[in-house]
ROFIVEX-743154 format. One record per residue: x, y, z of N, C-alpha, C, O in turn; residue number from 1; residue in one letter. Coordinates in nm, 3 decimals, decimal comma, always signed. Layout:
<atoms>
{atom {X; Y; Z}; {X; Y; Z}; {X; Y; Z}; {X; Y; Z}; NUM; "A"}
...
</atoms>
This chain:
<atoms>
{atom {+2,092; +1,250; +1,426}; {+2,025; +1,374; +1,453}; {+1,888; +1,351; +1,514}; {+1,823; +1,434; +1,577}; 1; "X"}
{atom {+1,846; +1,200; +1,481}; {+1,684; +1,194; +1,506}; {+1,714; +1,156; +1,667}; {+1,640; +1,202; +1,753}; 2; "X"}
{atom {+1,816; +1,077; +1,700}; {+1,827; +1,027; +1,828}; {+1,776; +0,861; +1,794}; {+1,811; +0,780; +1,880}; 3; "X"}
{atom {+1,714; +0,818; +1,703}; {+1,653; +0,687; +1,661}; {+1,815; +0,601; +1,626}; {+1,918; +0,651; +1,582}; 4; "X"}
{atom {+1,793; +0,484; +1,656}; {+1,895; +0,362; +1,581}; {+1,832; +0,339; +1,434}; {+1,720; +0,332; +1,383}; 5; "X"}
{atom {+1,949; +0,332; +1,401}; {+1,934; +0,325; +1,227}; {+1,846; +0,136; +1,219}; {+1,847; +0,038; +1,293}; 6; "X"}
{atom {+1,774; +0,176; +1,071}; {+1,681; +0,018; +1,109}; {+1,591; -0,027; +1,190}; {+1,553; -0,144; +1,197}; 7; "X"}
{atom {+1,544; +0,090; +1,271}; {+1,424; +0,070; +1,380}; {+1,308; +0,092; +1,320}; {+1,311; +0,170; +1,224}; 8; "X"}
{atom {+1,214; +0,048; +1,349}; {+1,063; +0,037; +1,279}; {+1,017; +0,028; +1,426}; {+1,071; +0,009; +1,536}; 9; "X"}
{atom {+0,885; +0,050; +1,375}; {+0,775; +0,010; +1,485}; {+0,712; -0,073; +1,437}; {+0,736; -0,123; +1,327}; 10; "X"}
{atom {+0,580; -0,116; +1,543}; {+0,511; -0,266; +1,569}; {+0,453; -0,237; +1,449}; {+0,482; -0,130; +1,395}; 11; "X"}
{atom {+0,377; -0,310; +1,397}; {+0,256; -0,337; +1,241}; {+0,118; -0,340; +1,305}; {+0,023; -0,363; +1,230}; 12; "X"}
{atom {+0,087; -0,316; +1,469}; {+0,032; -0,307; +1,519}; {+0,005; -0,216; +1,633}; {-0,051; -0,243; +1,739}; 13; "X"}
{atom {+0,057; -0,093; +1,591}; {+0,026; +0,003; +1,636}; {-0,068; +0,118; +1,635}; {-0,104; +0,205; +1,714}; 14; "X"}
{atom {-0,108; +0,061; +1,445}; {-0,228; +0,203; +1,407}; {-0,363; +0,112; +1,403}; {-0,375; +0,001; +1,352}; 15; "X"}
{atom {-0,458; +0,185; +1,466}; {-0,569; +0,159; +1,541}; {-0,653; +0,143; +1,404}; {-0,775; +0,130; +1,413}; 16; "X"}
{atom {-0,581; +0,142; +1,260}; {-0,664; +0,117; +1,159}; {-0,592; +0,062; +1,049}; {-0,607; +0,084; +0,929}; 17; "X"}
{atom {-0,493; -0,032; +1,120}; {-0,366; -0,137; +1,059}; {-0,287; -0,050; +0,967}; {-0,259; -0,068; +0,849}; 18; "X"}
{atom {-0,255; +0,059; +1,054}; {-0,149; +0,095; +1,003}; {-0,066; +0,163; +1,068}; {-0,129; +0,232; +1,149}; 19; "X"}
{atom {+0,041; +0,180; +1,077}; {+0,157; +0,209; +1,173}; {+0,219; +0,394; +1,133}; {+0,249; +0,445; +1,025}; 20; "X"}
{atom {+0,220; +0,445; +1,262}; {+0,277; +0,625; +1,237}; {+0,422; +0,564; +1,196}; {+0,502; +0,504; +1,268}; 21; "X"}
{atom {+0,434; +0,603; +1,032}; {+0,573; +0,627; +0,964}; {+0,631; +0,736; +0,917}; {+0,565; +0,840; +0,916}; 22; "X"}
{atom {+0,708; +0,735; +0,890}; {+0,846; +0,848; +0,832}; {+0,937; +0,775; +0,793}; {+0,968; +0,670; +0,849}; 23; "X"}
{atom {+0,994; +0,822; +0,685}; {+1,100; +0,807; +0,589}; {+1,180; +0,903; +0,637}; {+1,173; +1,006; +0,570}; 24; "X"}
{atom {+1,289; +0,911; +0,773}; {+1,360; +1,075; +0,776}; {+1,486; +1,081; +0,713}; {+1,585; +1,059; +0,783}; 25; "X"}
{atom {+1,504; +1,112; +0,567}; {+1,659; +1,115; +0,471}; {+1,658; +1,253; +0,460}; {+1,668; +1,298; +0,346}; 26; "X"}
{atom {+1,645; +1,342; +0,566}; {+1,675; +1,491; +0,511}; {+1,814; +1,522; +0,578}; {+1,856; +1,461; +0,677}; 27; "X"}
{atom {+1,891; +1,638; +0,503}; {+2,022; +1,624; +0,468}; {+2,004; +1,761; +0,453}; {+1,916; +1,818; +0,387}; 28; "X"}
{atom {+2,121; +1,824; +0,540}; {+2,132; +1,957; +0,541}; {+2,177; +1,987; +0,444}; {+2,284; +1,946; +0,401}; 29; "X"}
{atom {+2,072; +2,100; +0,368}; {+2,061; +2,155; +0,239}; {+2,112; +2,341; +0,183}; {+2,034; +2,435; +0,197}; 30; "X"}
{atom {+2,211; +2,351; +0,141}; {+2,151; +2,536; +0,155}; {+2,071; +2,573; +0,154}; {+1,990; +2,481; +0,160}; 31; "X"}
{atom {+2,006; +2,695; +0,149}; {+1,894; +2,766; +0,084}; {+1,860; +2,788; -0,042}; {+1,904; +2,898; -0,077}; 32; "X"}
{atom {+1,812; +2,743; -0,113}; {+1,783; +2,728; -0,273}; {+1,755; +2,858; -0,316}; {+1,665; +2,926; -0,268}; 33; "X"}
{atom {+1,844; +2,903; -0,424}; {+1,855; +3,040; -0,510}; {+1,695; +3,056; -0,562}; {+1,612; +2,970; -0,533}; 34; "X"}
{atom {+1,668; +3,151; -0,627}; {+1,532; +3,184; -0,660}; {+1,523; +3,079; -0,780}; {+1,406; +3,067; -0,818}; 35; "X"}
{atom {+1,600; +3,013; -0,839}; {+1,632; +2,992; -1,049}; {+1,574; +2,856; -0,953}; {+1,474; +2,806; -1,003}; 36; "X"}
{atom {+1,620; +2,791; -0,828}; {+1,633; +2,664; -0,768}; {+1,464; +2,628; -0,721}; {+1,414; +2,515; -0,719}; 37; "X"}
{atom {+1,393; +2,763; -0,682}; {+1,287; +2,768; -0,613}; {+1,199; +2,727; -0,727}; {+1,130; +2,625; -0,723}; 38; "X"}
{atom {+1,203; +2,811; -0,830}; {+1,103; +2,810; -0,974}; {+1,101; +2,642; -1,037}; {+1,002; +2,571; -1,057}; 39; "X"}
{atom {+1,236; +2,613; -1,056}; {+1,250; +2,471; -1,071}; {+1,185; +2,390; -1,037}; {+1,129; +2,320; -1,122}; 40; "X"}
{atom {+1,161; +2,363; -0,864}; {+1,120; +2,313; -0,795}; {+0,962; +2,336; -0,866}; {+0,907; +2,272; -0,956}; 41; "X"}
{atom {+0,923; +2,438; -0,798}; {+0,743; +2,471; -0,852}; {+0,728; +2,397; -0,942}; {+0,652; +2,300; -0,945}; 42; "X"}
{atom {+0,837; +2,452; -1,070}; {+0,811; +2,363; -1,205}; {+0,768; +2,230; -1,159}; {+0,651; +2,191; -1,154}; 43; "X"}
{atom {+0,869; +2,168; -1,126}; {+0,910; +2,021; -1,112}; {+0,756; +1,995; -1,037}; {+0,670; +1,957; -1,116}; 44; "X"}
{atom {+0,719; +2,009; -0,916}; {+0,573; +1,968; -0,824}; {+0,463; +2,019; -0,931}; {+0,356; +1,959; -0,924}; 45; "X"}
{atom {+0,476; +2,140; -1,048}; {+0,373; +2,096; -1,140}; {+0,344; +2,013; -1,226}; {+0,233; +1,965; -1,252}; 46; "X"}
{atom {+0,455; +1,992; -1,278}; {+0,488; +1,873; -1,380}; {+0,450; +1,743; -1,308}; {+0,364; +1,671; -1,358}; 47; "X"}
{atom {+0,494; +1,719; -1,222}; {+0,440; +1,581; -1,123}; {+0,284; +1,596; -1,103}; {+0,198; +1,534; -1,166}; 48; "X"}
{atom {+0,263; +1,690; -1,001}; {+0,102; +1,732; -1,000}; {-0,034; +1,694; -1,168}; {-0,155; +1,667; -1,167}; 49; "X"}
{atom {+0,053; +1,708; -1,274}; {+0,009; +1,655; -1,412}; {-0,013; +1,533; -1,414}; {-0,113; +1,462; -1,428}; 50; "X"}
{atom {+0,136; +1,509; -1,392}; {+0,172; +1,336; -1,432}; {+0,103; +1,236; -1,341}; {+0,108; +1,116; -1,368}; 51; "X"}
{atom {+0,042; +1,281; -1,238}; {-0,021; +1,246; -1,140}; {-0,136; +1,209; -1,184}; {-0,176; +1,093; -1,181}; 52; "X"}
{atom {-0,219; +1,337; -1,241}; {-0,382; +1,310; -1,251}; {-0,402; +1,236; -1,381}; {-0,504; +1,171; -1,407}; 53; "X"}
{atom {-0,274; +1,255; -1,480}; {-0,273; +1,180; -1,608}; {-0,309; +1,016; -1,602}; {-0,384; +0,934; -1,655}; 54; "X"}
{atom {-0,193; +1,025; -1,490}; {-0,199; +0,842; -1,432}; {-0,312; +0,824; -1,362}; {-0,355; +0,709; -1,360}; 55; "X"}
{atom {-0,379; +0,922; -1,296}; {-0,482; +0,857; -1,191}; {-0,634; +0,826; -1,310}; {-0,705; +0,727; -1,327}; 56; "X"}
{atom {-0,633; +0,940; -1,364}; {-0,742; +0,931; -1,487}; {-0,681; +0,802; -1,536}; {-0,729; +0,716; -1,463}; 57; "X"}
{atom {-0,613; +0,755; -1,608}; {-0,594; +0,644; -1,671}; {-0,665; +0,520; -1,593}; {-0,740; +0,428; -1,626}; 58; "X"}
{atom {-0,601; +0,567; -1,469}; {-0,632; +0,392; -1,409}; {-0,757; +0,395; -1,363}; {-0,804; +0,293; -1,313}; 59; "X"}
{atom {-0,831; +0,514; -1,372}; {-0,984; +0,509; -1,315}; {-1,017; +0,424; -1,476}; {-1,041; +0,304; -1,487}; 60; "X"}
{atom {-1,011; +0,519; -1,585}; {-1,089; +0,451; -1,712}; {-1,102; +0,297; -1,752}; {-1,189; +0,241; -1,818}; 61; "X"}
{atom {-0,945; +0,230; -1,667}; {-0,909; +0,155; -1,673}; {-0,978; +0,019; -1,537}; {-0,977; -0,102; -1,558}; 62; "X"}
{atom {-1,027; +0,082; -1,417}; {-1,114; -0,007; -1,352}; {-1,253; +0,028; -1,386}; {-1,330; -0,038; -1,316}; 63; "X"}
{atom {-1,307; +0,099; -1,458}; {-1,450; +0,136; -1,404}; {-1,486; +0,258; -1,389}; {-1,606; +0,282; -1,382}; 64; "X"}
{atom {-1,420; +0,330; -1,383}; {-1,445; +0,447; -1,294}; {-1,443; +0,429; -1,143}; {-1,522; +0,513; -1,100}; 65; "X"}
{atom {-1,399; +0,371; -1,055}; {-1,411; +0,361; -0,944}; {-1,350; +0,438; -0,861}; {-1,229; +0,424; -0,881}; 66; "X"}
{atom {-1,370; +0,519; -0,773}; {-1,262; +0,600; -0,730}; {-1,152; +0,478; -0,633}; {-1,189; +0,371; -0,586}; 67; "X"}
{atom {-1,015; +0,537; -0,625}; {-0,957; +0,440; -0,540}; {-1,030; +0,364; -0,412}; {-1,079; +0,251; -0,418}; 68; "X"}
{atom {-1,027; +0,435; -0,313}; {-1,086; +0,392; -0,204}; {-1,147; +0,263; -0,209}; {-1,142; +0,176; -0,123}; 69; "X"}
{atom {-1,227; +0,258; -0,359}; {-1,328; +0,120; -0,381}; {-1,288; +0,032; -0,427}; {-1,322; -0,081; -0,391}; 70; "X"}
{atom {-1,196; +0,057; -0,527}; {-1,052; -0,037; -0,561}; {-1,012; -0,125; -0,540}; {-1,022; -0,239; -0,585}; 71; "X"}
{atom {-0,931; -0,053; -0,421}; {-0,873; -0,119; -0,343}; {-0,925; -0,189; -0,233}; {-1,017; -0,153; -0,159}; 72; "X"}
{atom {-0,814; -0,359; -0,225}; {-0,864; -0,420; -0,158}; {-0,798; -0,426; +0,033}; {-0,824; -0,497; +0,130}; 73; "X"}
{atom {-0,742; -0,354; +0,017}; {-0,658; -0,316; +0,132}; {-0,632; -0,162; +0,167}; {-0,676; -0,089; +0,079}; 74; "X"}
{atom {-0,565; -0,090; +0,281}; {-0,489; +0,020; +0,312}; {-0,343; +0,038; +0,195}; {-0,305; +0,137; +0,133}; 75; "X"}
{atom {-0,306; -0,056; +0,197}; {-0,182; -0,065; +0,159}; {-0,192; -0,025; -0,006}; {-0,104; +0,035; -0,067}; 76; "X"}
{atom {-0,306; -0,067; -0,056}; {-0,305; -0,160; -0,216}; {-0,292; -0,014; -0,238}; {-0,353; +0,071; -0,173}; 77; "X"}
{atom {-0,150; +0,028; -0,404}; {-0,154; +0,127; -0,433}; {-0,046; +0,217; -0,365}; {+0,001; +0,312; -0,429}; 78; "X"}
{atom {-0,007; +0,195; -0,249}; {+0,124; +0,180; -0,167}; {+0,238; +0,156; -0,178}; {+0,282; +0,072; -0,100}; 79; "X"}
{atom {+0,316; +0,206; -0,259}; {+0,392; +0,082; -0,297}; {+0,546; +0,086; -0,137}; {+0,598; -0,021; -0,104}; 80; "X"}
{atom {+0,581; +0,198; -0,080}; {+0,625; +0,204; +0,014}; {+0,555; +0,259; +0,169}; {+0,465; +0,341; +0,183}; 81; "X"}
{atom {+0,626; +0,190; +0,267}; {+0,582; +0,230; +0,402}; {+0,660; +0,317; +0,460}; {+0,766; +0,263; +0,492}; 82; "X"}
{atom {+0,654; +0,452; +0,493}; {+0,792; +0,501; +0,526}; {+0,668; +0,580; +0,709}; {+0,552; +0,613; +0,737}; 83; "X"}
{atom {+0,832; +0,567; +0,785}; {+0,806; +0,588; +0,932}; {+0,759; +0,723; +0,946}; {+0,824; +0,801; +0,875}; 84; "X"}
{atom {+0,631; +0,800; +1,043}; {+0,596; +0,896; +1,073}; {+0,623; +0,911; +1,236}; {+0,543; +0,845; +1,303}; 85; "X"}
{atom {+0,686; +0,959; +1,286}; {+0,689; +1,009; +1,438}; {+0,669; +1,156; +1,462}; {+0,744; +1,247; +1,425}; 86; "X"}
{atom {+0,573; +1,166; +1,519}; {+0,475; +1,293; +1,535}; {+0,490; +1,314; +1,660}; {+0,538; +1,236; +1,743}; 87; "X"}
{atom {+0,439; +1,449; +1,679}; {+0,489; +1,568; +1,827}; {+0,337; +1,544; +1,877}; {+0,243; +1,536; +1,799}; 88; "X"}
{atom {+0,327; +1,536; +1,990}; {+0,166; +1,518; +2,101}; {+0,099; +1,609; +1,983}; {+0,013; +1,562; +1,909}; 89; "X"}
{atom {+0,131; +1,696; +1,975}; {+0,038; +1,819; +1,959}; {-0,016; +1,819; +1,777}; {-0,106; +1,878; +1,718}; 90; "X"}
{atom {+0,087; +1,727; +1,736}; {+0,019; +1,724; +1,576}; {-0,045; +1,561; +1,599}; {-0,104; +1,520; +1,499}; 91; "X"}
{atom {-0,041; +1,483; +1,692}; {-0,113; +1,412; +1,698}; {-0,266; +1,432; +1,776}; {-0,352; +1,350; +1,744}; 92; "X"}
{atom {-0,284; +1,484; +1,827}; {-0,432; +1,589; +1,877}; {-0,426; +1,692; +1,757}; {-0,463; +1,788; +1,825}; 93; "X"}
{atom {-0,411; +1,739; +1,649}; {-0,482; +1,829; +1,550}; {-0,478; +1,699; +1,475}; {-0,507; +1,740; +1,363}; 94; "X"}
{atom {-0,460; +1,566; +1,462}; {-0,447; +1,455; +1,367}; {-0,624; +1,428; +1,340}; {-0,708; +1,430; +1,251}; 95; "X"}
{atom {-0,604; +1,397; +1,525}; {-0,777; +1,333; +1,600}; {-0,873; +1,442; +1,547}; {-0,984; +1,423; +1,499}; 96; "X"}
{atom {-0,802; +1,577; +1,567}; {-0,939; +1,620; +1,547}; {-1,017; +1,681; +1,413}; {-1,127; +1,726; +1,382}; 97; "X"}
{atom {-0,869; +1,649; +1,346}; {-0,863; +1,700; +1,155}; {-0,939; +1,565; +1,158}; {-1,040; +1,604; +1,099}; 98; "X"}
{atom {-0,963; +1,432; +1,184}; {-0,989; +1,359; +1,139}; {-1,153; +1,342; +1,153}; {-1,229; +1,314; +1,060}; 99; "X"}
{atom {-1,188; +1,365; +1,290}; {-1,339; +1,373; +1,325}; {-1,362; +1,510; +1,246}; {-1,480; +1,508; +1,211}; 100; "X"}
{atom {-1,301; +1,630; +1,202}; {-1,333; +1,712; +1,100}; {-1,385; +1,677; +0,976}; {-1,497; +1,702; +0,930}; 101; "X"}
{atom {-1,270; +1,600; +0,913}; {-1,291; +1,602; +0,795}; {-1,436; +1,445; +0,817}; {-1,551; +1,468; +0,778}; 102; "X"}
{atom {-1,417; +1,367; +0,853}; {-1,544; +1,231; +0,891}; {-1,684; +1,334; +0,904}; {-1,799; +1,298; +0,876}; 103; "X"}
{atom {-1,647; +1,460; +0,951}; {-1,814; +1,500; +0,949}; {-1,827; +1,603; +0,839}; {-1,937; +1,659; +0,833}; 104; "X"}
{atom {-1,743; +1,636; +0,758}; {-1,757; +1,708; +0,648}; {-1,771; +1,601; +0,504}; {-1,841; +1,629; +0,406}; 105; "X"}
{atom {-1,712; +1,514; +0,515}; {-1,751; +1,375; +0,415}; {-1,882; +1,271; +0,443}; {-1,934; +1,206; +0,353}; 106; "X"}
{atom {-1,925; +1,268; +0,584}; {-2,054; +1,194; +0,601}; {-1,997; +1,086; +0,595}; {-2,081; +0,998; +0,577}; 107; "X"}
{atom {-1,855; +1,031; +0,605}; {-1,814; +0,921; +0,648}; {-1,683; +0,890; +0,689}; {-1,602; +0,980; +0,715}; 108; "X"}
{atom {-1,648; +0,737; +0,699}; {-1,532; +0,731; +0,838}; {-1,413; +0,723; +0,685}; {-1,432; +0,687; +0,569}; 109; "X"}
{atom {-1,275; +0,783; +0,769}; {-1,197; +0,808; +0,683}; {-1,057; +0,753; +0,737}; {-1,008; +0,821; +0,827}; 110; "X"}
{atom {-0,992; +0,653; +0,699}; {-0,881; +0,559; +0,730}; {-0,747; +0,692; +0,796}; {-0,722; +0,781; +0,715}; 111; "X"}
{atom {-0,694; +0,696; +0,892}; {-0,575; +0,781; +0,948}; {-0,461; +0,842; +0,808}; {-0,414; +0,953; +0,783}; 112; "X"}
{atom {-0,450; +0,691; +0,734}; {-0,311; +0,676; +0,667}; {-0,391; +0,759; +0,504}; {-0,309; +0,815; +0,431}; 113; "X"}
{atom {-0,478; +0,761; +0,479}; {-0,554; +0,851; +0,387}; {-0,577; +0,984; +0,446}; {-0,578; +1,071; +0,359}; 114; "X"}
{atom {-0,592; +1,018; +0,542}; {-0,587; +1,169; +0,615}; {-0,456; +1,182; +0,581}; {-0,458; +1,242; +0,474}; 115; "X"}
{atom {-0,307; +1,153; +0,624}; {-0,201; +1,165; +0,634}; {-0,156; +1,214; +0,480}; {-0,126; +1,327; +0,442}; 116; "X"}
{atom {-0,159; +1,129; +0,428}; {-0,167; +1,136; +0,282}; {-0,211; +1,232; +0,240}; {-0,130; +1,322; +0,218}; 117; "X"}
{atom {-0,347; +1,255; +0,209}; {-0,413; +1,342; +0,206}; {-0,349; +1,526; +0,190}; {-0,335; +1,610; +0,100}; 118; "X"}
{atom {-0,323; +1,516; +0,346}; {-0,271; +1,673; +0,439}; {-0,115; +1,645; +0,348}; {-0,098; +1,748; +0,283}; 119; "X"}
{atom {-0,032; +1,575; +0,328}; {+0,092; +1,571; +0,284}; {+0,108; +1,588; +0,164}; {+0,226; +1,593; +0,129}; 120; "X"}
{atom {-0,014; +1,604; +0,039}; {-0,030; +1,636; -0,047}; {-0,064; +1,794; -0,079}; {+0,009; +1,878; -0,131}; 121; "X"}
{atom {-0,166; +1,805; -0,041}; {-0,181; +1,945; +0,003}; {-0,074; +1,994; +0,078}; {-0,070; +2,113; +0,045}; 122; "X"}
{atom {+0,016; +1,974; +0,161}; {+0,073; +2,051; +0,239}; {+0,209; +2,063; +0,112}; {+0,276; +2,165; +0,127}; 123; "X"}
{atom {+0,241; +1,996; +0,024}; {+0,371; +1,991; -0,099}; {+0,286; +2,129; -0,177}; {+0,346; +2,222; -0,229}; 124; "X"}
{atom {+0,165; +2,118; -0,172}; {+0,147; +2,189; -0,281}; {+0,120; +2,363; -0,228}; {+0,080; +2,460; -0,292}; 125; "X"}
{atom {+0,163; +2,348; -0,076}; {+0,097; +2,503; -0,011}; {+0,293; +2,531; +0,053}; {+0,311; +2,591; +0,158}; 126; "X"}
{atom {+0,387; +2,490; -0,011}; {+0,534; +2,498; +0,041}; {+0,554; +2,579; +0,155}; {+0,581; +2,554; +0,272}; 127; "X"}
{atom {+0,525; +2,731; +0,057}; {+0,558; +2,834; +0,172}; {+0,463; +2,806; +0,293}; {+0,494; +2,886; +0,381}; 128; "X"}
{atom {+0,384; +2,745; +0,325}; {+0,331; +2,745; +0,455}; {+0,411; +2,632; +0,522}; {+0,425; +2,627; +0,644}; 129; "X"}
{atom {+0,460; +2,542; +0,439}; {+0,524; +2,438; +0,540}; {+0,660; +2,486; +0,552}; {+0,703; +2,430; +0,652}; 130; "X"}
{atom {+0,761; +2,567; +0,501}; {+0,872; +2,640; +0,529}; {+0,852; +2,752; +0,656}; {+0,939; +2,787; +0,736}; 131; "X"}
{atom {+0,692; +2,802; +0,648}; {+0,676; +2,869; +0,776}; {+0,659; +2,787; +0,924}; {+0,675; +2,815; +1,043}; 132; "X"}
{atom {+0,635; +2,720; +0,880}; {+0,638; +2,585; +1,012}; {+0,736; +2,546; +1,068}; {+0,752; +2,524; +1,188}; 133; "X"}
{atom {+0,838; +2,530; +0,949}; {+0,982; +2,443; +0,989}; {+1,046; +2,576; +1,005}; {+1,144; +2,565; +1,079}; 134; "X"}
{atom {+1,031; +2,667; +0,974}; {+1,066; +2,802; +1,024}; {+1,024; +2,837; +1,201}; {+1,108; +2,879; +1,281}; 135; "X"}
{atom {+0,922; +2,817; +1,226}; {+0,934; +2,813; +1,361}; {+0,954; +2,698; +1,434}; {+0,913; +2,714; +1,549}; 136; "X"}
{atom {+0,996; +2,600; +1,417}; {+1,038; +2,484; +1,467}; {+1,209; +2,508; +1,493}; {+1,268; +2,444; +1,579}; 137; "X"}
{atom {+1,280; +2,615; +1,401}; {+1,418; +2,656; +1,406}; {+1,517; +2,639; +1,314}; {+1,639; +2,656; +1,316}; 138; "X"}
{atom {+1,386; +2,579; +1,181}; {+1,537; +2,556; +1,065}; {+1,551; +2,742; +1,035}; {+1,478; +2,822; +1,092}; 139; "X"}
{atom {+1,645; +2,777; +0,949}; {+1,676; +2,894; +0,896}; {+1,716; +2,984; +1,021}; {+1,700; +3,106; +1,013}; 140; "X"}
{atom {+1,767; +2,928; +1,133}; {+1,738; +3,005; +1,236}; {+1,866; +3,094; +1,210}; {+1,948; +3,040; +1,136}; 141; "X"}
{atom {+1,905; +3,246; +1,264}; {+1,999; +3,332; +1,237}; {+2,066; +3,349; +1,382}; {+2,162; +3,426; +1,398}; 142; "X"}
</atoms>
């Protein structure tokens, strides 16, 4: 469906801040999830959203207090998978310029693959806006 050969990666030297545009694409045509399916879900991304800050508090108390960023001794560290991103021109120009955004709203330089991250976190937790997206892109189309 992607048009990609199965097992293709790109170079390890492609992201201008050692790290490479990935995606993981395993999506699998799904029905439309009943309302009982939708709530679940919420549930489920709150319950994670918990289990998340439970673990992240832990492992701060547990270095120092340090926030990650300082942590870590690499991009990667904390990573535990690399999965492939292939992006459209046009979300790669709102990438550049979310990025010189957010670099002048923090007062400092901010790694691509932590932006990415970042927006992909927030974007799980704002659904209906990313169903309106893939909504005009042509899923649900009638």
């Amino acid at each position: 469906m992607t048009g990609f050969k199965s097992g293709a990666s790109s170079s390890p030297y492609s992201g201008d801040d050692g790290t490479t545009d990935d995606e993981d694409d395993t999506s699998a045509d799904v029905d439309s999830p009943t309302p009982n399916q939708t709530t679940e879900r919420v549930n489920d991304r709150d319950q994670r959203r918990v289990d998340n800050e439970e673990e992240s508090s832990e492992s701060e108390s547990t270095s120092g207090g340090l926030p990650w960023i300082y942590r870590r001794s690499s991009i990667t560290d904390g990573r535990s998978k690399t999965v492939q991103l292939h992006l459209q021109e046009s979300t790669r120009e709102r990438q550049t310029e979310a990025l010189s955004d957010i670099e002048s709203e923090l007062g400092e330089s901010v790694k691509k693959a932590d932006l990415r991250e970042a927006a992909l976190l927030v974007g799980m937790d704002h659904i209906d806006e990313v169903a309106d997206v893939l909504r005009e892109w042509g899923y649900d189309f009638e």
